[in-house]
C-alpha positions as semicolon CSV with decimal commas, in nm:
position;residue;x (nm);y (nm);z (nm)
1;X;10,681;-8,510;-10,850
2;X;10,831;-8,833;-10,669
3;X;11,163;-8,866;-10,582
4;X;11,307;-9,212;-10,499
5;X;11,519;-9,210;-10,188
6;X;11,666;-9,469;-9,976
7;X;11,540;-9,556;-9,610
8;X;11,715;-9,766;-9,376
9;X;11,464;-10,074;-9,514
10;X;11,546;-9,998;-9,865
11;X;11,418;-9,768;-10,150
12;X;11,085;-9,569;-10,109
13;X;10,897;-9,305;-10,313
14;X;10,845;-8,970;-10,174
15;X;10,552;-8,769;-10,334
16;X;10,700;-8,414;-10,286
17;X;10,368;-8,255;-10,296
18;X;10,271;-8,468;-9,997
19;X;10,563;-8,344;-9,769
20;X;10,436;-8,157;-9,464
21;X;10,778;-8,093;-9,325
22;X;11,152;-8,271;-9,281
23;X;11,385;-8,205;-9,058
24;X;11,756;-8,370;-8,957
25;X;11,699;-8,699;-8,771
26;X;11,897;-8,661;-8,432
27;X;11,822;-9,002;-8,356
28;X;12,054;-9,113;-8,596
29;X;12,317;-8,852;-8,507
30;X;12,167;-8,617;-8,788
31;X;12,317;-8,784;-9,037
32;X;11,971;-8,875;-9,192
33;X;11,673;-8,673;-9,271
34;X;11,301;-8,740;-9,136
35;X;11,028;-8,640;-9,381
36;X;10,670;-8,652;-9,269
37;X;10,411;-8,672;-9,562
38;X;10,005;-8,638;-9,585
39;X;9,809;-8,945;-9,697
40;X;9,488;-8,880;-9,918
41;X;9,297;-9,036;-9,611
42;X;9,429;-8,733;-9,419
43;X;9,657;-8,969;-9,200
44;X;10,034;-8,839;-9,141
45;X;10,345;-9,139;-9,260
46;X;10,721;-9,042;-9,156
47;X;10,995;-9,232;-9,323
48;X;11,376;-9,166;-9,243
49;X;11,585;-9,175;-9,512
50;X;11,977;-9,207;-9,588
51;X;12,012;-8,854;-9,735
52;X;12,133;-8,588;-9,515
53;X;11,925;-8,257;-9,460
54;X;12,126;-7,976;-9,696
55;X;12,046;-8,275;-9,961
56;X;11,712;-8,328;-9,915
57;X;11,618;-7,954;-9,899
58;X;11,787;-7,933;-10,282
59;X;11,577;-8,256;-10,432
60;X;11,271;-8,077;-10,252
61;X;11,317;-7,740;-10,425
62;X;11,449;-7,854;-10,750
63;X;11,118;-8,098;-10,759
64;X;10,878;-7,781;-10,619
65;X;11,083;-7,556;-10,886
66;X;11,018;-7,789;-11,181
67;X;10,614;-7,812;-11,045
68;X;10,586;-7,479;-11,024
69;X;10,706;-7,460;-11,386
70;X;10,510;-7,691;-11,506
71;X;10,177;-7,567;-11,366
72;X;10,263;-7,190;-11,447
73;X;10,300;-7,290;-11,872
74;X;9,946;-7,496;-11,838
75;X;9,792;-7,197;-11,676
């Protein structure tokens, strides 16, 4: 599933089954969240984004809830 969520450049598209990990950006006082993702080339992209962690975990699991659905009724 993508999710669009705002960076400090703008909108971007997150591919949820792409994310490798997130975690609270202490750079930015951990007010943001810093998601890594997995390319199809195999190369790693990290893009900070104006959400803060306890929000991004809930789009995440919603999204990997509603995938999991999904996939379990074409099974």
């Amino acid at each position: 599933m993508k999710l669009k969520m705002m960076t400090l450049d703008g909108a971007t598209i997150i591919e949820t089954n792409a994310v490798t990990q997130f975690s609270p950006d202490h750079s930015h006082g951990g007010n943001y969240t810093k998601i890594e993702t997995v390319n199809a080339d195999g190369t790693f992209a990290e893009a900070v984004v104006k959400h803060d962690f306890y929000q991004v975990t809930q789009a995440l699991a919603r999204a990997w809830a509603l995938d999991e659905g999904r996939s379990a009724t074409h099974a």
